[in-house]
C-alpha positions as a Markdown table, in Angstrom:
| # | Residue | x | y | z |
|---|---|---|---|---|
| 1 | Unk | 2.2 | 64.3 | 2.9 |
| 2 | Unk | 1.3 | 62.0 | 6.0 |
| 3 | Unk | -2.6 | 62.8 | 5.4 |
| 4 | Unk | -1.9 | 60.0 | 3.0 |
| 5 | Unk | 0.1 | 57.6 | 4.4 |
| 6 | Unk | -2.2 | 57.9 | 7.5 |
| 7 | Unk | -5.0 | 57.0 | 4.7 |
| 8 | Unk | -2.8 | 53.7 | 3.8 |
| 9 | Unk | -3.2 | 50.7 | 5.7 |
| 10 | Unk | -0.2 | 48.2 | 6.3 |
| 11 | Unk | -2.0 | 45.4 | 4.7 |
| 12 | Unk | -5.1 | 46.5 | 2.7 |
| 13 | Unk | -6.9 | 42.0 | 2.5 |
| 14 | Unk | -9.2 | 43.7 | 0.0 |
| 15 | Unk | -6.4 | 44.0 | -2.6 |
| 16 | Unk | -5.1 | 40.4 | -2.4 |
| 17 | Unk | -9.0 | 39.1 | -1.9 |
| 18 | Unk | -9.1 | 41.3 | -5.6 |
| 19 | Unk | -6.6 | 39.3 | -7.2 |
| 20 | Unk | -6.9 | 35.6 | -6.2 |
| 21 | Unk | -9.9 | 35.4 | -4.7 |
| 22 | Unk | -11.1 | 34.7 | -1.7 |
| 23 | Unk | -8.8 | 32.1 | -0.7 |
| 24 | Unk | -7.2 | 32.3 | 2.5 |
| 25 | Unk | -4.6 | 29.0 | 1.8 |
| 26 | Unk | -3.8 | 31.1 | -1.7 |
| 27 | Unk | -3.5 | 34.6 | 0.2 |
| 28 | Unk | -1.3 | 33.0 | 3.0 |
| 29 | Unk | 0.5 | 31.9 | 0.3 |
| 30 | Unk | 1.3 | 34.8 | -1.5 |
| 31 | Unk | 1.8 | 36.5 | 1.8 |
| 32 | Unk | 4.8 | 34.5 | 2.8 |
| 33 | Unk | 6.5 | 35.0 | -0.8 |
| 34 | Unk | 6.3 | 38.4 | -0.8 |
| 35 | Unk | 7.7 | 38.6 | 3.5 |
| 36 | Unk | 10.5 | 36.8 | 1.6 |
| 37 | Unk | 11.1 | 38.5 | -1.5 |
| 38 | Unk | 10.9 | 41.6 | 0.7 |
| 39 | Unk | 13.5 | 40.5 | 3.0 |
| 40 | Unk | 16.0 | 39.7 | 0.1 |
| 41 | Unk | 15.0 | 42.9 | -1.7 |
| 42 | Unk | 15.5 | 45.0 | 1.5 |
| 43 | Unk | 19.3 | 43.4 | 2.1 |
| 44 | Unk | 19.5 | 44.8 | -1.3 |
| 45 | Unk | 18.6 | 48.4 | -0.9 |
| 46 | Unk | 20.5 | 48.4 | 2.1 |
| 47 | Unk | 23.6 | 47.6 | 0.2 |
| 48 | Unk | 22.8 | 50.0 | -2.3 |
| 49 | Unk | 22.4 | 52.7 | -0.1 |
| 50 | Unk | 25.5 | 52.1 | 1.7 |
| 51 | Unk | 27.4 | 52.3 | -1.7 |
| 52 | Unk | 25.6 | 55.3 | -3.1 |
| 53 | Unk | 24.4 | 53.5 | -5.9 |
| 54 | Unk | 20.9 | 55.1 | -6.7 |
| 55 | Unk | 20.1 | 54.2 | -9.7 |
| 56 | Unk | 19.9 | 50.2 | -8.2 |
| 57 | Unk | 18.5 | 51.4 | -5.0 |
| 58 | Unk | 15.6 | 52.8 | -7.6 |
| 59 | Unk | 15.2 | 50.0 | -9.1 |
| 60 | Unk | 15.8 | 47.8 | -6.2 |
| 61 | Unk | 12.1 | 50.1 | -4.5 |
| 62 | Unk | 10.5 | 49.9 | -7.8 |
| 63 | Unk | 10.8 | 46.2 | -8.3 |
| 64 | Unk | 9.4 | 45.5 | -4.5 |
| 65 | Unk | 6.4 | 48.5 | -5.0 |
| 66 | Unk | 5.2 | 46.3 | -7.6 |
| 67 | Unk | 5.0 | 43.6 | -5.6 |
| 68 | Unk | 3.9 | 45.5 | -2.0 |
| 69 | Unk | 0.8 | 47.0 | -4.4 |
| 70 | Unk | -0.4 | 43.6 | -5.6 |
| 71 | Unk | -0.7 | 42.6 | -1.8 |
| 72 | Unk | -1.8 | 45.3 | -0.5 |
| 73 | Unk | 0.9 | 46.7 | 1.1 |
| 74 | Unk | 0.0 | 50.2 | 1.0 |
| 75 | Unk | 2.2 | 51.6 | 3.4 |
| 76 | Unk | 5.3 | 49.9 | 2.5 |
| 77 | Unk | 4.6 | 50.3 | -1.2 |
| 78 | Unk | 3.9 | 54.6 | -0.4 |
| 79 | Unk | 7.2 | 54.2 | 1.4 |
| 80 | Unk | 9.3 | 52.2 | -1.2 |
| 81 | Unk | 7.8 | 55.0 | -4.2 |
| 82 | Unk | 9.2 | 58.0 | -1.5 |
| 83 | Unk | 12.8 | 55.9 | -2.1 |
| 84 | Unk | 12.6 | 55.8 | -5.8 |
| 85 | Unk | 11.5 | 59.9 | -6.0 |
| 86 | Unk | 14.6 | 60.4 | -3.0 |
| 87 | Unk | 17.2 | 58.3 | -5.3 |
| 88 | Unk | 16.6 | 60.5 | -8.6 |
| 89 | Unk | 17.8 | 63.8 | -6.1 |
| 90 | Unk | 20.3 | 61.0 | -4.6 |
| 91 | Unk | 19.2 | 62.9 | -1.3 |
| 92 | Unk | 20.7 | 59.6 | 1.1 |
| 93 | Unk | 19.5 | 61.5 | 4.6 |
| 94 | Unk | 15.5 | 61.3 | 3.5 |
| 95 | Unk | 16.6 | 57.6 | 1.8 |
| 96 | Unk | 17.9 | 57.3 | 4.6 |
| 97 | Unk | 14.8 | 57.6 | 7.2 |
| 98 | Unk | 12.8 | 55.9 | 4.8 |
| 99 | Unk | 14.4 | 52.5 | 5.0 |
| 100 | Unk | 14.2 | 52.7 | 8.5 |
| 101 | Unk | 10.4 | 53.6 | 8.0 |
| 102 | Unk | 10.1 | 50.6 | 5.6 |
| 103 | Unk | 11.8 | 48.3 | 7.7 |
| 104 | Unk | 9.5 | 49.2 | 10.4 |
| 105 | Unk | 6.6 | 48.1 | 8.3 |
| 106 | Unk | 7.6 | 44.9 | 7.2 |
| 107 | Unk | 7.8 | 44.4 | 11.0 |
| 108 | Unk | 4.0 | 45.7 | 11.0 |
| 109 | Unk | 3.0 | 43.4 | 8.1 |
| 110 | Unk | 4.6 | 39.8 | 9.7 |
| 111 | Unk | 3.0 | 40.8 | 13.2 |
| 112 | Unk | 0.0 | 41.7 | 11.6 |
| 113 | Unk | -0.2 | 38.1 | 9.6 |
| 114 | Unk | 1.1 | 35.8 | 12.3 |
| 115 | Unk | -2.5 | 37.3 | 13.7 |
| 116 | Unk | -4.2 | 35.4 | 11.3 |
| 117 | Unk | -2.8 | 32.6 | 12.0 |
């Protein structure tokens, strides 16, 4: 299972390049929406967690995955589809380590784009 995510890369710029061009204002752009969407979204699963609720904790990963993918978030996205496969078994010790693993790489992601700047 970590063969893959060791394949993953925190922020894959070919993904993003992909979808709006190579335009590094644009890119930027869509970079700091989705640091902020993830914030909210990640206040969210937290909450969830804490009050069992897995069926909006799934949702709550699936909605952000989309968004992590379109990025280039690789990592984060692998981790957020590992929560929404954890919350159908409602198994809260592996959801658990994976939110801390998650949170860990949206720490990756901002240190890795205030790099760029």
């Amino acid at each position: 299972m970590n063969t893959q995510l060791d394949e993953l890369k925190t922020l894959n710029r070919n993904t993003i390049i992909e979808l709006v061009g190579d335009e590094p204002t644009k890119i930027a752009k869509f970079h700091v929406e989705f640091l902020k969407q993830a914030s909210v979204v990640l206040k969210s699963i937290v909450k969830s967690f804490n009050i069992s609720d897995f069926k909006e904790l799934k949702s709550q990963a699936h909605y952000l995955k989309t968004s992590a993918r379109a990025v280039g978030a690789e990592r984060c996205a692998y981790f957020l589809e590992t929560i929404e496969s954890y919350s159908l078994d409602q198994n809260k010790p592996a959801i658990k380590q994976v939110i801390i693993k998650l949170n860990g790489e949206f720490g990756a992601i901002k240190k890795e784009l205030t790099h760029d700047k």
